[in-house]
N, C-alpha and C positions, 0 to 999 in steps of 0.2 A: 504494500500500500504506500503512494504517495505520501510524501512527508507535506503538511500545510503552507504555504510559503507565508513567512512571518515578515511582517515589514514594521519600520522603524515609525513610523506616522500615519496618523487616521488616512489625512490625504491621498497619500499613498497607495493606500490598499486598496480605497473608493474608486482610484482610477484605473486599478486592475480589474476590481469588481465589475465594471462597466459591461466586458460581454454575457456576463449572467443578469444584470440587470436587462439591458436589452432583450435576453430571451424573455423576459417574466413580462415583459411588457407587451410584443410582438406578438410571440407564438399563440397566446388564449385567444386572439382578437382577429387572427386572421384564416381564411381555408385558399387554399390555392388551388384545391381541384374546381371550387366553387367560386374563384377570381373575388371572393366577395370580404369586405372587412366587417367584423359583428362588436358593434358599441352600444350595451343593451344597457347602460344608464342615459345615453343622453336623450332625457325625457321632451323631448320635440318632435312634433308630425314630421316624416317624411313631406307631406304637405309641406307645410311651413320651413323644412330646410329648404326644398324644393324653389320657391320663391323669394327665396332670401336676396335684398338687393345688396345689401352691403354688410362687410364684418366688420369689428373693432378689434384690435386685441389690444389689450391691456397687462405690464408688469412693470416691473424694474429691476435694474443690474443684470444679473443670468441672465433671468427668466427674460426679461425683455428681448437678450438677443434671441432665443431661442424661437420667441414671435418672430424676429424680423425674417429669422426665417420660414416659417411658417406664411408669411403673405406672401411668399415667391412659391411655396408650394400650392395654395389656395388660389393664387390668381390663376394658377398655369391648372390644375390638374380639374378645379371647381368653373371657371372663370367667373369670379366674381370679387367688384373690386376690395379691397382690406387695406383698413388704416394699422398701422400702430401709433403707440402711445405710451408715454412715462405715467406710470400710474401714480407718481406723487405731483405730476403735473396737469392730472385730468381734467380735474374738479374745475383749475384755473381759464380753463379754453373757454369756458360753456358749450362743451359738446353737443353739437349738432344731430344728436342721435334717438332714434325710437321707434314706434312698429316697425314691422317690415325688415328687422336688422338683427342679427346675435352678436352680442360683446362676447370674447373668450379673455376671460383672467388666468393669467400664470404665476403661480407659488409653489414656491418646494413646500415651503410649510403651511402653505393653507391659512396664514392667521397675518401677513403681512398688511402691518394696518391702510396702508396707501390702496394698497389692492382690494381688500375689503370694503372699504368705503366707496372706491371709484363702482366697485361691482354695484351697492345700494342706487348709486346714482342712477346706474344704466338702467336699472330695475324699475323706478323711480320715473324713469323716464320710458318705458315702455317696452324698450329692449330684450328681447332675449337673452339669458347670459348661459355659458357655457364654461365650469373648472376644470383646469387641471394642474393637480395637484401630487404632491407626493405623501401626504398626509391622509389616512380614512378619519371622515368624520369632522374634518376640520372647517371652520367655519366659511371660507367660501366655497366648500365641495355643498354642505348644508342647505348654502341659502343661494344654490345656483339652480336653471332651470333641468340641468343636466351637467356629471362631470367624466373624466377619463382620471384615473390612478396611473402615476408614472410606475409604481412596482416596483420605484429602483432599491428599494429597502430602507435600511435608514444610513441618514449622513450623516455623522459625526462633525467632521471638519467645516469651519465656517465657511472656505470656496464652495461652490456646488463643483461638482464634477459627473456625477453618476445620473442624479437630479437633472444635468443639465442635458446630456444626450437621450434621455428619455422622453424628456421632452418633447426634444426636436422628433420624435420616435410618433411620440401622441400625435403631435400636430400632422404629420406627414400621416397616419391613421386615418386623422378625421378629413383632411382634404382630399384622399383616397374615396373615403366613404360620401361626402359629400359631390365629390365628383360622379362618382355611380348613381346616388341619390339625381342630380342636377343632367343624367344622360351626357356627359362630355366625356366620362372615359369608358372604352369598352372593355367587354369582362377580357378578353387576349390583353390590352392594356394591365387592367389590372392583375393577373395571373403575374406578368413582366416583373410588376412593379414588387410583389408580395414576394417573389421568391429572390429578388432583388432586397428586402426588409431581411427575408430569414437568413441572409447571408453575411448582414454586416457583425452579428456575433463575431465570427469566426474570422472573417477581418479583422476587427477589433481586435482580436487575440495575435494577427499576425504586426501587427504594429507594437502591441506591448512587449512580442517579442524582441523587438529592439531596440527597447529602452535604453541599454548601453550605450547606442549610438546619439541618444539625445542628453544622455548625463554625462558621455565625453564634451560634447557640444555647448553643455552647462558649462565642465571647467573653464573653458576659453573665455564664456562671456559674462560669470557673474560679479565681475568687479565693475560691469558697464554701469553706466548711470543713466543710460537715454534707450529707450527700444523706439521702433515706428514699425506699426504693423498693418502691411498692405491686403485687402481683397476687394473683389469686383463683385455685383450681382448679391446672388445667394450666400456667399463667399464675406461679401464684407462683415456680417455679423459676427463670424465665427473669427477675424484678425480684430475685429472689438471685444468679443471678451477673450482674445488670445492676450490681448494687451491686457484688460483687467485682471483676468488671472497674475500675469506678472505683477499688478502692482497691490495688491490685496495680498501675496504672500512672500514679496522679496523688499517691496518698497523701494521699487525702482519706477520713475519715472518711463511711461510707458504710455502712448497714444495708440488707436486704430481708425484707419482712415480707409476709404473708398478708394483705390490703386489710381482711376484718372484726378481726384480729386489734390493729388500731391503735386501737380503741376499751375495748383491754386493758392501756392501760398509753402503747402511744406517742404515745396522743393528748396527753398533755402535754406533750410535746416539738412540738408543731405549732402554729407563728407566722410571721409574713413571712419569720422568718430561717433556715428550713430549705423550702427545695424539697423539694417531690416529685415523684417521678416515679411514674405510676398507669398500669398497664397496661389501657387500658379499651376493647378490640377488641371487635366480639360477631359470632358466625356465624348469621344470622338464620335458618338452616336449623334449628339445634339449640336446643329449648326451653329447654336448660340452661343454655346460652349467654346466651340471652336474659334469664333471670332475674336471672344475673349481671350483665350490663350492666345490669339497671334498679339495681341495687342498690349499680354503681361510682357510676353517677348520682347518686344518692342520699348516696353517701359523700360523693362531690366536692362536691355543695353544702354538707357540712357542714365540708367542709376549709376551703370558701372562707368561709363565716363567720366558721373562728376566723384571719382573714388570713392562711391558708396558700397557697403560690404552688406550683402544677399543672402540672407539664409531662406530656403526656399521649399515651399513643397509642392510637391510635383507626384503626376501616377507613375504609377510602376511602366517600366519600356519607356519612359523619355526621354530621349537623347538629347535633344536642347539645353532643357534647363540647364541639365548638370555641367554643361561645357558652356553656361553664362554666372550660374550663383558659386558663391564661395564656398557654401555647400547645402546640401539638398538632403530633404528625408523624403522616403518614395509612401507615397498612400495608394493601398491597392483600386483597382477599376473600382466605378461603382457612377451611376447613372448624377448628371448635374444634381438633382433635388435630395438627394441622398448623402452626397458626400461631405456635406460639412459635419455628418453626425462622426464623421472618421477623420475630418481634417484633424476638427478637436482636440483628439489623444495624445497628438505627439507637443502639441503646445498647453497643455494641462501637462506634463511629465515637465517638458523643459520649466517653465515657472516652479517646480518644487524642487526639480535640482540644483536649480538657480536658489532657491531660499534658503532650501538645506546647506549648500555649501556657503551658505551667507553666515549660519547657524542661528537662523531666526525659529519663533516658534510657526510652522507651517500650519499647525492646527486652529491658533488663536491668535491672526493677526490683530496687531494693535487695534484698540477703538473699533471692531468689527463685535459684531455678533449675530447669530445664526439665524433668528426669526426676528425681523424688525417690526416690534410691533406698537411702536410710538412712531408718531407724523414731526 
């Protein structure tokens, strides 16, 4: 019998846990022979998703990225349009929202004051609302019209990690299911897409296998003081909380920006003495995909001219990148709307490498704590 792999830090282990999480979350919810996804809490007519003209989603910090992406899976797979939204900046818009519309709020722990009240709003206002949560029983699973459970067990460590790709796991769920629901994807579509879900475990697992390659990668860079961290599309959520992660448990100054967006300003900041990190995967299946990679390409050599140094991630088999970044970690194939759940992994490991070798506490960053439940 296996000996248990024992690790030094909650953090740690949570982001090992990650392919078991993802099964617990996947597997119950979906049938591939039947192309179909089954979400028997969310207490809304078929009808009424049916006709749904617009979504909200609603969170903050993780959770929020893990919406942003989620309204690139929802517009593309459901076609219908979706806002996001800071849930400690809702209240302030006077949102424009009611029949006709579902809010979805996002918390790991189900009790984030910001989010729970932004949720009363929507309610308040006529809305739909829709949790998920990593919590049973928690108060915005409670007092939603319908929610989804992330499964991902419990977290420990105040970063999310496990929380956070389960997430993005729910969301791609329900815009599957809503998709079906709304006739925009077909069941061969969806068969594609689900045995494309039941797969990213086992990715996940081949990425953690290389963690060495990202804790050598730590040594080199955790006395930096500046990160910048680039992605495009679907893509930019996941170099924002690549960045947050870093600065929640290393305390390094650390941004995430939009890849064309650097040639608006952060290109002045860009010289030997700030790495980046460039999310430059591409799903050679999807043309949109494709254009984007010609065009990280493209970035990148101009990063490397003004001597900016590239740490890069890219799919397995590309030859490009690696012969433009300084150095490259490979993410296996896996469909545009799918792969930020696996970009994630190896920039969640690098941030606690980086902390640990700092020898900070990684479980209990300063001034953080796990469920914020004061405004």
């Amino acid at each position: 019998m296996t000996e248990p792999r024992k690790f030094p830090h909650h953090l740690v282990r949570e982001i090992f846990e990650q392919p078991d999480a993802l099964r617990r979350t996947i597997e119950p919810r979906v049938s591939l022979t039947e192309g179909r996804v089954h979400l028997d809490n969310i207490r809304i007519s078929r009808d009424e998703l049916r006709s749904l003209r617009r979504i909200n989603i609603v969170a903050s910090g993780t959770s929020r990225h893990a919406g942003m992406t989620g309204q690139y899976m929802m517009q593309q797979l459901a076609a219908v349009p979706v806002d996001v939204d800071y849930a400690s900046e809702f209240e302030y818009r006077n949102p424009m929202i009611g029949h006709g519309e579902l809010s979805v709020f996002i918390t790991q722990s189900g009790e984030t004051a910001d989010t729970t009240a932004a949720q009363r709003e929507a309610r308040q206002k006529g809305s739909r609302t829709l949790a998920i949560t990593n919590v049973e029983g928690s108060t915005v699973a409670r007092e939603a019209d319908g929610f989804i459970y992330t499964d991902a067990g419990p977290e420990i460590s105040i970063a999310s990690t496990k929380a956070f790709t389960a997430q993005m796991a729910c969301l791609f769920l329900f815009a599957l299911y809503l998709g079906e629901i709304k006739q925009n994807v077909s069941q061969q579509l969806a068969q594609s897409y689900i045995a494309e879900l039941l797969a990213l475990p086992e990715k996940t697992e081949t990425i953690l296998s290389a963690s060495d390659q990202v804790e050598q990668l730590a040594e080199l860079y955790y006395r930096v003081d500046d990160f910048m961290f680039l992605g495009r599309a679907i893509h930019y959520p996941i170099a924002m909380d690549g960045a947050l992660k870093l600065k929640e448990v290393s305390y390094i100054h650390a941004e995430g920006y939009p890849t064309g967006e650097a040639k608006h300003g952060p290109n002045a900041l860009i010289d030997f003495r700030l790495p980046l990190v460039m999310i430059a995967t591409c799903d050679r299946n999807d043309a949109g995909s494709v254009l984007r990679y010609e065009k990280n390409v493209s970035n990148m050599q101009g990063f490397k001219k003004q001597g900016g140094t590239v740490i890069a991630l890219a799919t397995e088999g590309d030859a490009v990148i690696p012969e433009l970044a300084d150095y490259t970690i490979f993410i296996p194939q896996a469909p545009e709307l799918l792969s930020p759940i696996l970009e994630i992994v190896p920039l969640q490991l690098f941030a606690y490498y980086v902390a640990a070798k700092r020898g900070l506490d990684v479980d209990r960053p300063r001034n953080l704590v796990k469920a914020v439940t004061l405004e």
